[in-house]
N, C-alpha and C positions, 0 to 999 in steps of 0.2 A: 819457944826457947831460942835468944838470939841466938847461942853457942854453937846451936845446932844446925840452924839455916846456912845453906850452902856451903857447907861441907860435910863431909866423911870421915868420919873417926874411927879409931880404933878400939874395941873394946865387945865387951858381954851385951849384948842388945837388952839381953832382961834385966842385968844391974844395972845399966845407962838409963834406959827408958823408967827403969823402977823410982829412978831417984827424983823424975820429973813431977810437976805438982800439978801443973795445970795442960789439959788438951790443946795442940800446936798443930796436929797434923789435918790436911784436909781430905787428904787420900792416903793411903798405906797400901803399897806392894808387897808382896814377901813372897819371896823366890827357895823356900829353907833347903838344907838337904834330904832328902829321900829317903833315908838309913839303906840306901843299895849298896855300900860298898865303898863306893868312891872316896879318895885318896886328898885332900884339900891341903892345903900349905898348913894349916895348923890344928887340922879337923880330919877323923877319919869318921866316915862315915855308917858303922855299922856301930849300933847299940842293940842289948835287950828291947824289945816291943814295950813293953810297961812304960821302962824310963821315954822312951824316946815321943810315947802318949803323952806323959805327964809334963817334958820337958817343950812339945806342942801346946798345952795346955797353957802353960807360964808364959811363953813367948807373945804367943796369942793375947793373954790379959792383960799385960802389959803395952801391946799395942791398940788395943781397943779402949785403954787409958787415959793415951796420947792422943786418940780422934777425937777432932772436936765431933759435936753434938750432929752436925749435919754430914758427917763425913764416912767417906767408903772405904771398904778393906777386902782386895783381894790376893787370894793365894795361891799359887801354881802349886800340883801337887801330884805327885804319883799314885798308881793304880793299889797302889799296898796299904795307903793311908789316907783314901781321900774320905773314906767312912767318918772314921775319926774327925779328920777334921771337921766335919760338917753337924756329927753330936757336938762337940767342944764349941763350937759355933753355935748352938742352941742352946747350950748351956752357960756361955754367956750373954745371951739376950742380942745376938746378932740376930741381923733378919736374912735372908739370903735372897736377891733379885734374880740372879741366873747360876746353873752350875754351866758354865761353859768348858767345850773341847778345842784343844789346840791341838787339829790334826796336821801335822807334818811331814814333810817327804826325808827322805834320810835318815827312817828310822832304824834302830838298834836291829840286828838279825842273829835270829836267836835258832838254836839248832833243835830245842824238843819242843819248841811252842811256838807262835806265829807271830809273827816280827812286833813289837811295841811301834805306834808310830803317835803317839796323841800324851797328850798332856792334860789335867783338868784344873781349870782356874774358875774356883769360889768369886764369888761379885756377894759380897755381905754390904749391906749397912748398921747405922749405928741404930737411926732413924725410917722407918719405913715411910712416913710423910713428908719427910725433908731430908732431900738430898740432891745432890749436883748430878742432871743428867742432860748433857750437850746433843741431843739427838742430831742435830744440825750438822757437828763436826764430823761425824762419822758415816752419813749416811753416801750407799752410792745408786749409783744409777740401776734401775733394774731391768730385768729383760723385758718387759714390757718397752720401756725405751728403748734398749738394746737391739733388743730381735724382732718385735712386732708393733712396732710403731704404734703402737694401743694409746686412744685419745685417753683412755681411763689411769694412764697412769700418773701416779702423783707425782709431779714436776720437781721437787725437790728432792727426788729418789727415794732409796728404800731404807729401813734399819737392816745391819747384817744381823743373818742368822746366828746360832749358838754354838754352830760348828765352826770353828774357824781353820779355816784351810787354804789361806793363803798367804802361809809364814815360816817357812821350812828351817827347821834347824839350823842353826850356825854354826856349820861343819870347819873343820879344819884349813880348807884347802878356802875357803872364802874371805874376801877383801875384809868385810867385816869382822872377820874375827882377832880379838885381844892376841892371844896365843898365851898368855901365860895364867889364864883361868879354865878349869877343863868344862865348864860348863856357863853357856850365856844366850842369854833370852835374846831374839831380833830386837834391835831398835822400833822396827815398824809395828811391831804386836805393842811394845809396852806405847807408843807414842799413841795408840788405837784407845787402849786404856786411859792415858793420863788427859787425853783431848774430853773424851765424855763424862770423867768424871773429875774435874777440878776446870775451871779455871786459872787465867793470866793473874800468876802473883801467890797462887795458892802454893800450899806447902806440899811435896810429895815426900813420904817416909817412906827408907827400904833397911828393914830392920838386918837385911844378910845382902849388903851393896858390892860385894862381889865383884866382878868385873866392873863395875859402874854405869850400865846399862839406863838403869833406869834416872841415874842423876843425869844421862848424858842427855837421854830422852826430852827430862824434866825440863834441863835447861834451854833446848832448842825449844821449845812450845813457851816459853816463857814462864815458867813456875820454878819456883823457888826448891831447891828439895834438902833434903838431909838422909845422912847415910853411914851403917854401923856394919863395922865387919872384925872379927876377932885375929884375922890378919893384917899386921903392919904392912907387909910385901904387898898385898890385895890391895887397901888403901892407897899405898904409895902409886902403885899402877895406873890404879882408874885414877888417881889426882891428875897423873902424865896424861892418860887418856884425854880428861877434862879441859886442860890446856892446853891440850893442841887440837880440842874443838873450838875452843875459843879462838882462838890463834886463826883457823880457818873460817869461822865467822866474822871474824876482823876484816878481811880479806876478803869475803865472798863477793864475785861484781854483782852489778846492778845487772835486771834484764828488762828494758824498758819501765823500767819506774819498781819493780819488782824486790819487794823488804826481802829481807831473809824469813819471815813469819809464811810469807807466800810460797817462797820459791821451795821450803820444807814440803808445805802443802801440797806442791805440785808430785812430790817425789812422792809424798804418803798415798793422795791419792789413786797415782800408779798403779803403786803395790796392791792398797786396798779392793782398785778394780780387777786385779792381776791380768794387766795389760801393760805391755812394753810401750815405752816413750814411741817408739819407731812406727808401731800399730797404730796408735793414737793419731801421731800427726800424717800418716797416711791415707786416713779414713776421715772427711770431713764431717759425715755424721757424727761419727764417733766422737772427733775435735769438739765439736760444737755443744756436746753434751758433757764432754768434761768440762769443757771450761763452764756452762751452765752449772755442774755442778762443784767445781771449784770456788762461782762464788757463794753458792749455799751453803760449804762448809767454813769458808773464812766471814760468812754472818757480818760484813761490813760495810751491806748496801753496794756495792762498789761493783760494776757490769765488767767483765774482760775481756781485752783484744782476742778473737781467736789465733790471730795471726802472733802474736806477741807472746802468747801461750806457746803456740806449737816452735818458735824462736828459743824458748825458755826451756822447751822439753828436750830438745834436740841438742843446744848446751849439758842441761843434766846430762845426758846421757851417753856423750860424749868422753 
């Protein structure tokens, strides 16, 4: 749907998406509300169970619609509903590849139960045969590299586990955060997602675009996305968001020959290792195997200065 690529609209995700004829998407995120309670510019968050199944159910068909044939669909979801979703997902003929955790630091603290800190995100396909899996972009170094210099290990690093715990909440008091969305995924989680499972130029749909996360994502990795949210205010935001990424991609310098496609990569990688720039270019081991692994995830043939690297880190982080 040209309409729909690369932008954000306003509107019902299930009558927008309903009215579409043909599958557009190559990946689909969806981030929905929780029925916890929470307070949304034109959404409150607490429904009956029934409805809030059934209105799961719709959102869902409608996006599984939209995916084309070879294309993935995950959804972040709370501890109260993630059953559900996972029947509703078998029911309609998704496949599910992993249920992953998003375990978190700065989690919620709770006075008669034990603090919430984790989040769980369904990885469904359309197609169990065919689909888009980047194992290259996402892999890191593993301890074996790391700590035991073990000849056995595979030089191109590891896939990460199903836990994911190295993407803390985006609390208040952080650089990154919107401020006028009360809830938003990291960048580096969704950019974790949209690397392994789409391709440069692919479509990414996020049927509740919210703070605009995952468009924002989209766009730095070079994918196309489109993005529906029943708030004008919400919309309006992340569009400001989106332009003054652009804005700063316009702008971004060069670091010894270094794209912007790269210099993302250096910052993902980072995080993905959760090792600080400073650690990195400290540790020549350490340097030497990033940047080893730096070119295994940008997959472009292409060997890297380690010197030019640790220049480029020491900039970011800056």
């Amino acid at each position: 749907m040209v309409e729909l690529l690369n932008k954000l609209i306003c509107g019902n995700c299930i009558e927008v998406l309903g009215r579409i004829r043909e599958p557009f998407a190559d990946l689909v995120f969806a981030d929905p509300p929780f029925n916890i309670g929470y307070k949304y510019d034109k959404y409150y968050d607490r429904v009956k169970k029934k409805n809030y199944i059934a209105w799961t159910k719709d959102w869902m068909s409608v996006c599984k619609k939209v995916l084309k044939p070879n294309g993935s669909f995950y959804i972040a979801i709370g501890d109260e509903y993630a059953a559900n979703v996972k029947i509703i997902a078998d029911e309609l003929g998704l496949f599910m590849r992993n249920w992953l955790i998003w375990h978190y630091t700065f989690g919620q603290q709770l006075k008669r139960k034990f603090a919430r800190s984790h989040t769980h995100i369904f990885y469904f396909v359309k197609d169990k045969k065919n689909f888009t899996f980047n194992d290259h972009a996402v892999r890191v170094p593993s301890l074996r590299q790391l700590i035991y210099n073990d000849r056995r290990a595979n030089p191109a690093g590891k896939m990460p586990n199903d836990v994911w715990d190295g993407y803390p909440r985006v609390c208040g008091t952080f650089k990154e955060r919107a401020g006028w969305h009360p809830c938003q995924m990291p960048e580096s989680l969704l950019k974790r997602i949209i690397a392994v499972s789409s391709n440069a130029g692919d479509c990414v749909l996020d049927p509740f675009s919210g703070s605009g996360t995952t468009a924002a994502a989209a766009s730095q990795l070079g994918r196309k996305y489109a993005g529906i949210d029943i708030s004008q205010k919400y919309v309006e935001n992340a569009n400001e968001r989106l332009a003054e990424l652009k804005k700063q991609s316009l702008s971004l310098d060069t670091h010894f020959n270094f794209n912007p496609a790269e210099l993302n990569e250096l910052k993902q990688l980072s995080s993905d290792m959760k090792t600080p720039p400073q650690k990195i270019i400290a540790d020549k081991n350490l340097l030497e195997l990033f940047t080893n692994q730096l070119s295994v995830r940008m997959n472009n043939h292409k060997q890297y200065n380690k010197q030019a690297v640790a220049t480029a880190l020491k900039d970011l982080a800056d």
